[in-house]
C-alpha positions as CSV (number, residue, x, y, z in Angstrom):
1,X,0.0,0.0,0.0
2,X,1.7,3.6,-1.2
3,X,2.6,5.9,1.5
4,X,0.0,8.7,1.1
5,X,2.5,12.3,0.5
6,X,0.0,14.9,1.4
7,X,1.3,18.4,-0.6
8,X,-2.2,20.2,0.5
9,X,-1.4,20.3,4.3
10,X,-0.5,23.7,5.3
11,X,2.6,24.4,6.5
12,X,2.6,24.6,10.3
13,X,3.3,28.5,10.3
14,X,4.3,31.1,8.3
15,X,6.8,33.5,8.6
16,X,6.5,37.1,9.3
17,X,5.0,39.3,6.3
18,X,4.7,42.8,5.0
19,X,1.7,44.6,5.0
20,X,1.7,46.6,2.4
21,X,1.5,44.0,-0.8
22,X,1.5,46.8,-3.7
23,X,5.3,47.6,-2.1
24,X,6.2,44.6,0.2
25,X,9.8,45.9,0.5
26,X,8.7,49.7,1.0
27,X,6.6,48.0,3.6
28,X,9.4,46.7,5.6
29,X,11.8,50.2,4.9
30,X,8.9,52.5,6.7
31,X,9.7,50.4,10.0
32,X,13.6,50.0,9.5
33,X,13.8,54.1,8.7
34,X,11.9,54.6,12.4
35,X,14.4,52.2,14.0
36,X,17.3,53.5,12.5
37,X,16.7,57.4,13.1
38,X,15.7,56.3,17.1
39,X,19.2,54.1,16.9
40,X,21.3,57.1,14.9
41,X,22.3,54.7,12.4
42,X,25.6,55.2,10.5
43,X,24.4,55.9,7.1
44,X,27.4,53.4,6.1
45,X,25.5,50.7,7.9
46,X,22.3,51.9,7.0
47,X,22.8,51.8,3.4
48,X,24.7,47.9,4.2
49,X,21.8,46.9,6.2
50,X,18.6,47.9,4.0
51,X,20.1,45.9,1.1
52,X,20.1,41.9,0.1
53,X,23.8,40.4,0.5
54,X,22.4,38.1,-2.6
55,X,19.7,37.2,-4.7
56,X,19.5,34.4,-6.7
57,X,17.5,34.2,-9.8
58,X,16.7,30.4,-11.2
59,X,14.4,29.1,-14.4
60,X,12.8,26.0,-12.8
61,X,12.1,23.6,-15.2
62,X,9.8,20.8,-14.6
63,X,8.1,18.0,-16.7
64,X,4.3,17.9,-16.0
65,X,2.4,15.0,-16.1
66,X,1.3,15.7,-19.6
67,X,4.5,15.5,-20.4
68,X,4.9,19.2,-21.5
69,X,8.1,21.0,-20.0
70,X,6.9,24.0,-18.0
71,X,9.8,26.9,-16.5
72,X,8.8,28.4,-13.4
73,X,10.8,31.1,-12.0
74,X,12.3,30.6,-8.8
75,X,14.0,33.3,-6.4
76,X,16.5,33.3,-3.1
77,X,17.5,36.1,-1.3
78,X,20.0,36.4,1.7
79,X,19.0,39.6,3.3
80,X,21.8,39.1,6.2
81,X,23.9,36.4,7.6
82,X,25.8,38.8,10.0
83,X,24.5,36.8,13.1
84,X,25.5,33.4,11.1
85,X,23.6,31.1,8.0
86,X,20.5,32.5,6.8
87,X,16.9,31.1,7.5
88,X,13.7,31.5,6.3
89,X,11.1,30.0,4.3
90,X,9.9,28.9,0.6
91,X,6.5,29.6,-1.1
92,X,5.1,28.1,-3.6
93,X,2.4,30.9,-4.9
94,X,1.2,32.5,-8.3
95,X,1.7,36.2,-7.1
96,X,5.2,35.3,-5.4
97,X,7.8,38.3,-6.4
98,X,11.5,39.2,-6.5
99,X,10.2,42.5,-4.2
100,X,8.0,40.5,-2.1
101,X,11.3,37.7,-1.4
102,X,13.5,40.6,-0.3
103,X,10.7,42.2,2.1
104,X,10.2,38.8,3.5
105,X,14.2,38.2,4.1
106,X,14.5,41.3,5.6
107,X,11.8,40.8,8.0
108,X,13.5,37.3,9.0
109,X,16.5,39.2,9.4
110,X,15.1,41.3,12.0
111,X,13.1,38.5,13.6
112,X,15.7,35.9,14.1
113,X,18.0,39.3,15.4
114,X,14.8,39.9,17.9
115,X,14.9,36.1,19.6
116,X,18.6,36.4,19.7
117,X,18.8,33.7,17.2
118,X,22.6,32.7,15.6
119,X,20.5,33.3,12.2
120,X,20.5,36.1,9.3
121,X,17.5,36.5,7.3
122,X,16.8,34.8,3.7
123,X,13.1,34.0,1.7
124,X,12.9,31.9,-1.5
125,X,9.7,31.3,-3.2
126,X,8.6,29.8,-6.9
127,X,6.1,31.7,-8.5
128,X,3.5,28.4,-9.3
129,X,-0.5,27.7,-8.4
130,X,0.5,24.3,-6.3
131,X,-3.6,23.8,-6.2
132,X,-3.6,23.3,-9.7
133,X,-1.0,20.7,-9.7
134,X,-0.4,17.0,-9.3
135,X,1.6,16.0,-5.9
136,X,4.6,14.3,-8.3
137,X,4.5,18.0,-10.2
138,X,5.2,19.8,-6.9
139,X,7.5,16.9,-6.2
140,X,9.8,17.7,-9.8
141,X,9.1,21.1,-8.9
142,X,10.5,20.8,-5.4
143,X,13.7,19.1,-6.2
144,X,14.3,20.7,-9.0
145,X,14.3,24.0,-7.5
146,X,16.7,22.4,-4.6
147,X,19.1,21.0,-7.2
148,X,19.6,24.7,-8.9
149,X,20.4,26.1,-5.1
150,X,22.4,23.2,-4.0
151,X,25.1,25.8,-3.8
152,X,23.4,28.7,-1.9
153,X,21.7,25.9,0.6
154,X,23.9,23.7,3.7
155,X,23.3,24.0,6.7
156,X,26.1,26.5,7.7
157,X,24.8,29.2,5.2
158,X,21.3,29.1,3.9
159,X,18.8,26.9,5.9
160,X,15.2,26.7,4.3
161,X,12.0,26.2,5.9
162,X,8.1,25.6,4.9
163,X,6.1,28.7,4.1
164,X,3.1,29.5,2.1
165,X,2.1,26.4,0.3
166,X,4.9,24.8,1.6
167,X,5.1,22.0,4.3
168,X,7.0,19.0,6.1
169,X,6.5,16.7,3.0
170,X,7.9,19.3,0.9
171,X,10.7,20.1,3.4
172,X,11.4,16.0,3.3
173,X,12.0,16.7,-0.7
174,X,14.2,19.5,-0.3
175,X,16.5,17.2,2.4
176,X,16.5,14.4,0.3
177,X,17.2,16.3,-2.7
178,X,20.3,18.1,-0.6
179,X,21.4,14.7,0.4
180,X,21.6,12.9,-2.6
181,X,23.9,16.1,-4.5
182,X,26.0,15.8,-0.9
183,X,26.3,12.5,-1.0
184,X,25.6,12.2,2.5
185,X,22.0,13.1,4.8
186,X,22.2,16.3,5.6
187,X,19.5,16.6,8.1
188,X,20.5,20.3,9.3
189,X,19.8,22.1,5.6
190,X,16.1,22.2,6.2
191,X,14.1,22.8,9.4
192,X,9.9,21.7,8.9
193,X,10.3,18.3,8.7
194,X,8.8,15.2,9.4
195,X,10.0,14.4,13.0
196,X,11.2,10.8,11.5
197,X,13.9,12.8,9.5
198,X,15.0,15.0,12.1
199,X,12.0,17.6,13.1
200,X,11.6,18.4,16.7
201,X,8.6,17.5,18.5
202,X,6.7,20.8,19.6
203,X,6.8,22.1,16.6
204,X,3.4,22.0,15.5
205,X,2.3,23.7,18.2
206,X,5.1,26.4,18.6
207,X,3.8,29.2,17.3
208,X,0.5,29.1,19.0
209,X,2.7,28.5,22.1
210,X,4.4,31.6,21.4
211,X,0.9,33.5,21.4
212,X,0.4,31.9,24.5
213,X,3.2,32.7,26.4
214,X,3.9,36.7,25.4
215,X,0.1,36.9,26.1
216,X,0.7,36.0,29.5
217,X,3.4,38.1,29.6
218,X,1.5,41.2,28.4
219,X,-0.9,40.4,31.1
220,X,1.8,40.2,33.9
221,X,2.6,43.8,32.7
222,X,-1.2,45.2,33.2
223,X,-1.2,43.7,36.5
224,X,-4.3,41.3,34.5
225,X,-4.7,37.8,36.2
226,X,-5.4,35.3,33.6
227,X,-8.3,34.2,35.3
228,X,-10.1,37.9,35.1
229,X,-9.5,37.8,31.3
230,X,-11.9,36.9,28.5
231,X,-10.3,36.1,25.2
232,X,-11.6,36.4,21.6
233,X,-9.3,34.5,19.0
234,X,-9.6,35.2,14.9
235,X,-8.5,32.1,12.9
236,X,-9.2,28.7,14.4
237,X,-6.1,27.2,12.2
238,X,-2.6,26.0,13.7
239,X,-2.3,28.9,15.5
240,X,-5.5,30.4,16.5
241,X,-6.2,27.0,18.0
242,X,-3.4,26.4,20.1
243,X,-3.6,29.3,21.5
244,X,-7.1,29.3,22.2
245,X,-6.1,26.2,24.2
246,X,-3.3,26.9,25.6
247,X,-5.1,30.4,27.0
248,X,-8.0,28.5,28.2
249,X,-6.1,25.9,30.1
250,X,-3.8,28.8,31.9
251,X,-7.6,30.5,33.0
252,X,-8.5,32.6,30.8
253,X,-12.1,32.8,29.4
254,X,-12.3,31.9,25.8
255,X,-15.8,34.0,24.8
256,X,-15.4,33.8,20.4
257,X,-13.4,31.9,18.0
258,X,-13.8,32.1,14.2
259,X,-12.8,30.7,10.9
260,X,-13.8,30.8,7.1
261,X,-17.2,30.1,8.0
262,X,-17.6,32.9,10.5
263,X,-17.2,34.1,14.1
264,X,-18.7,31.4,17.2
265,X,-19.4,33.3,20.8
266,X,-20.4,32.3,24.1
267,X,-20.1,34.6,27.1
268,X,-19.7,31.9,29.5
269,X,-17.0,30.6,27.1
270,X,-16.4,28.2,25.0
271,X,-15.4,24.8,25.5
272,X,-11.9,24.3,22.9
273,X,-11.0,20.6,23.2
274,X,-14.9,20.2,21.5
275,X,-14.6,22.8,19.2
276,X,-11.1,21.7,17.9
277,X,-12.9,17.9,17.8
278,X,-16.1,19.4,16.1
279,X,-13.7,21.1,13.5
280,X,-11.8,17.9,12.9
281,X,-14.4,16.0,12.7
282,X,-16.5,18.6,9.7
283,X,-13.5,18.7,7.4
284,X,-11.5,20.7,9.4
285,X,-14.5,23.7,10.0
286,X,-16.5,25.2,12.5
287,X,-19.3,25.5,10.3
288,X,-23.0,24.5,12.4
289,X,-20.9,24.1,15.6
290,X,-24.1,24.1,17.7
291,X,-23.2,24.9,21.3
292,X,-22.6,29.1,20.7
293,X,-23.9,32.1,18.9
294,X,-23.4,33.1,15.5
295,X,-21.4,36.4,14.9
296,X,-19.6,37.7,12.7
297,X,-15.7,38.5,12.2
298,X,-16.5,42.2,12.2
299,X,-18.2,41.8,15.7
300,X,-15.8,39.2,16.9
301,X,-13.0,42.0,16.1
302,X,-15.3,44.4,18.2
303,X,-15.9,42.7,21.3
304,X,-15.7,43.8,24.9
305,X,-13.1,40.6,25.0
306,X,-9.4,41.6,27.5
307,X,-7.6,39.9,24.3
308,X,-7.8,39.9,20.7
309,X,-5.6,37.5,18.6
310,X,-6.2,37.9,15.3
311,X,-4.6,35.0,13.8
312,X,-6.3,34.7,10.5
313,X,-4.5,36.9,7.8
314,X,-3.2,40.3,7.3
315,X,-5.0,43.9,6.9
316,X,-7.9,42.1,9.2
317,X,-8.3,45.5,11.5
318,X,-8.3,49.2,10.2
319,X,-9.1,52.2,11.4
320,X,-12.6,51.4,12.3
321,X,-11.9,48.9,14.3
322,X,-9.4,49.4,16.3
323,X,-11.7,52.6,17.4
324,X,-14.3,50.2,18.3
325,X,-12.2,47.3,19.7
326,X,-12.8,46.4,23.5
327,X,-9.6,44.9,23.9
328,X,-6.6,45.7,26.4
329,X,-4.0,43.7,24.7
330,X,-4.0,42.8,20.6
331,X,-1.7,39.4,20.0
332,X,-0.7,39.9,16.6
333,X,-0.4,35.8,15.8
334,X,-1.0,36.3,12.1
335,X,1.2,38.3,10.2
336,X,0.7,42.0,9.8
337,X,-3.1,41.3,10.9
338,X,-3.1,45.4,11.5
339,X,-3.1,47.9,9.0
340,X,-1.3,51.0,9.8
341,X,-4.0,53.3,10.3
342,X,-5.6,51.2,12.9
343,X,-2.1,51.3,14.3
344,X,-2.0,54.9,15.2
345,X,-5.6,54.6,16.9
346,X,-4.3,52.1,19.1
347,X,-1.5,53.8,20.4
348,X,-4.0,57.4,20.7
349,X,-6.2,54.6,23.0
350,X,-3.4,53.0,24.8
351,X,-4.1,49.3,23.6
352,X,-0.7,47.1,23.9
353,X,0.0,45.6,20.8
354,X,2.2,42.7,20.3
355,X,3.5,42.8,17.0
356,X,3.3,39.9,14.7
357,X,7.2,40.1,14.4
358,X,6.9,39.1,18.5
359,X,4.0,37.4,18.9
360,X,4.4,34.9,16.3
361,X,8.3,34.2,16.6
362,X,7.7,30.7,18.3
363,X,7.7,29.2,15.0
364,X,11.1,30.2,14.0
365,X,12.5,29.4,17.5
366,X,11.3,25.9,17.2
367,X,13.3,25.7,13.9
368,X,16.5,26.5,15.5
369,X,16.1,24.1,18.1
370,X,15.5,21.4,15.0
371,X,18.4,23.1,14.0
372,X,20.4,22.6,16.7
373,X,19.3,19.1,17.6
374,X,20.2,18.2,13.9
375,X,23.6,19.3,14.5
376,X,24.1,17.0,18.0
377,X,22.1,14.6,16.8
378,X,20.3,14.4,20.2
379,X,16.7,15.3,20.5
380,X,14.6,16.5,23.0
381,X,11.4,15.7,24.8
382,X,8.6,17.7,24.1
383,X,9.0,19.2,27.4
384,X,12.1,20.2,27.1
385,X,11.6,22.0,24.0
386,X,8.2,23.9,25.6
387,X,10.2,24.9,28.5
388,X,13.2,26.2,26.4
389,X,10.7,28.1,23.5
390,X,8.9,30.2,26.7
391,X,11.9,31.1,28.7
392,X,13.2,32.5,25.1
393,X,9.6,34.7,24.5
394,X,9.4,35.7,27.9
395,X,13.0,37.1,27.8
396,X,12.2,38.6,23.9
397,X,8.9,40.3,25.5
398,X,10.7,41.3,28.5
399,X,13.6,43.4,26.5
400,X,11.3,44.9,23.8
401,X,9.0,46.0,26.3
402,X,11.9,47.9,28.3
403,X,12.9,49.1,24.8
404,X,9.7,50.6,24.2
405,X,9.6,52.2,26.9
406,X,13.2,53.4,26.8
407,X,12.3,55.2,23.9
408,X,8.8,56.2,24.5
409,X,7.2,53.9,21.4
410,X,5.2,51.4,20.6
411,X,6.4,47.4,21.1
412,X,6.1,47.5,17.0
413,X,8.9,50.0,16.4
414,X,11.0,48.7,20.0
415,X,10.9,45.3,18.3
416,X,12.7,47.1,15.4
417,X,14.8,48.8,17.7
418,X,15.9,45.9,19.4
419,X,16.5,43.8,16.1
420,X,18.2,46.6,14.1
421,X,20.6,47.4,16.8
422,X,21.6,43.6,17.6
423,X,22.2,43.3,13.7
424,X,24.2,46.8,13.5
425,X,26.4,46.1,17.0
426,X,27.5,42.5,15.2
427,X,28.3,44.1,11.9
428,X,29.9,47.2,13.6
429,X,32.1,44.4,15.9
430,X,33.0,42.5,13.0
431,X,34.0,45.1,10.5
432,X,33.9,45.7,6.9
433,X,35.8,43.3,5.0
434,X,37.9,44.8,2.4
């Protein structure tokens, strides 16, 4: 009986991404300019830092099962590998861009700089509509793409990861791919794998552990206890999920949950083991779930809830919104959930924000302990790696919190603050190479 390779599953989380999609990279610049006028940036390193150390360029040929040859293009960009190797994910999408791969590098670069991860930034992505192909196409697809890169990729310079359309059956490809040009398993190149070839248990649930644990923090700093807190969670996916359970079983009060097929409230709150079994149970929706009131994500968004984690998809709450929001604290678990408008209003209403580039990092911090287990070849017990993944977002919370208020801003712009400077101290301590 074949081994059933399932391409569809989404990857497990998705890396940080700009808000504005017209300009992606212009995106990124309007929060690197704030960081680097608070920082008094050397305009040397400024110019250094705002540009790619490499992009890469590929035709990917593949054979579809017609039998016609199609060429995708493919792209890789190393923003930074100041800090060490580069990291960051692939996507497989139709509107994937050569601007949009440098945004998304940069931001890793300031992420992985934010955890205090050994890590520069890098993105690679093939412009393709995966949906409308066979698994063995995305399979030729996969490997050939590796093959072309075999020289940017190893796991001491350029360390992939899943992304948009992109997940641990892919990430198997890409290893195996590696392997065979190496002539030897390689299980370090990649990070979002299969935990039989080397992924680390906790991983699935990392990021929505992350939400979990700088919520708590946030409350520790507002003097909330978790028990006094209602929550209201956008997205019921990976990481809306988790952290709806994880919240619940620390006290808090999960009121409304939402996904595709709208918003699900009940002011005693709702009961998440039986929601996440309905949902599994109804191909993976919450559709007709009947133990709560229908609502929708405009008035889930809107509710008198302590919390708000949007962790659906970006430009979810403008203006509007954020003036009507009854939240104390907005989790940013999607990526850049918060258009910059509503930004603004929630700084004029003092509402924390934890930004996306925060809030979400538990994903990446997972992949550098696969990382790092790969290269001891010694793995840990869940436990362990739950333990070590909220020590590191309690300290990340702690220091861009003081930042913030060090230099009177929001936690968005001190998490650029924070990652800039880390990136700018190593390159200023390691010098220009001439």
């Amino acid at each position: 009986m074949p081994f059933n390779l399932d391409v569809r599953e989404p990857a497990v989380y998705r890396e940080p991404a700009p808000i504005d999609q017209d300009d992606p990279f212009q995106s990124m610049m309007e929060r690197f300019d704030v960081a680097a006028e608070i920082l008094e940036l050397n305009p040397g390193f400024y110019e250094y830092l705002c540009k790619p150390t490499r992009m890469h360029v590929t035709s990917v040929p593949v054979e579809m099962d017609t039998g016609r040859v199609k060429v995708f293009d493919g792209y890789r960009v190393i923003h930074n590998n100041v800090l060490g190797p580069s990291k960051g994910g692939i996507r497989f999408a139709p509107d994937v861009s050569l601007n949009e791969v440098k945004a998304l590098a940069a931001w890793m670069t300031w992420k992985c700089a934010l955890l205090d991860l050994p890590f520069g930034g890098a993105k690679g992505g093939v412009v393709c509509d995966p949906s409308a192909m066979s698994p063995k196409e995305v399979e030729r697809l996969t490997r050939r793409y590796t093959a072309d890169l075999f020289d940017v990729f190893g796991p001491d310079k350029d360390i992939p990861a899943p992304d948009m359309n992109t997940n641990e059956q892919i990430m198997a490809w890409v290893l195996d791919t590696y392997s065979m040009h190496a002539r030897r398993t390689e299980n370090a190149v990649v990070t979002g794998k299969p935990v039989g070839l080397g992924g680390s248990k906790g991983r699935r649930q990392a990021t929505g552990r992350g939400v979990m644990t700088v919520t708590l923090a946030a409350m520790e700093r507002l003097q909330l206890a978790p028990s006094d807190c209602t929550v209201a969670v956008q997205g019921f996916g990976n990481v809306g999920s988790v952290a709806a359970e994880l919240l619940a079983e620390q006290g808090c009060t999960v009121v409304a949950v939402s996904d595709v097929t709208g918003g699900y409230y009940n002011g005693k709150g709702l009961d998440i083991k039986e929601l996440q079994t309905y949902a599994e149970q109804n191909d993976g929706l919450l559709e007709g779930y009947p133990n709560a009131s229908s609502i929708t994500n405009e008035e889930l968004l809107t509710l008198d809830a302590d919390v708000l984690v949007p962790a659906a998809k970006e430009d979810q709450i403008d203006r509007e919104i954020a003036e009507e929001t009854g939240a104390r604290i907005v989790v940013e678990g999607a990526n850049g959930p918060t258009m910059p408008e509503a930004d603004r209003v929630f700084e004029e209403r003092d509402i924390l924000v934890i930004p996306d580039i925060l809030a979400n990092a538990g994903g990446v911090t997972v992949s550098y302990f696969e990382w790092v287990q790969d290269r001891q070849g010694f793995f840990w017990t869940e436990e362990r790696v739950n333990r070590r993944l909220d020590r590191m977002m309690e300290d990340a919370f702690k220091k861009v919190y003081e930042t913030a208020e060090t230099h009177d801003v929001s936690l968005r712009i001190g998490a650029y603050v924070r990652g800039v400077r880390k990136v700018a101290r190593a390159l200023q301590r390691r010098g220009i190479y001439a």
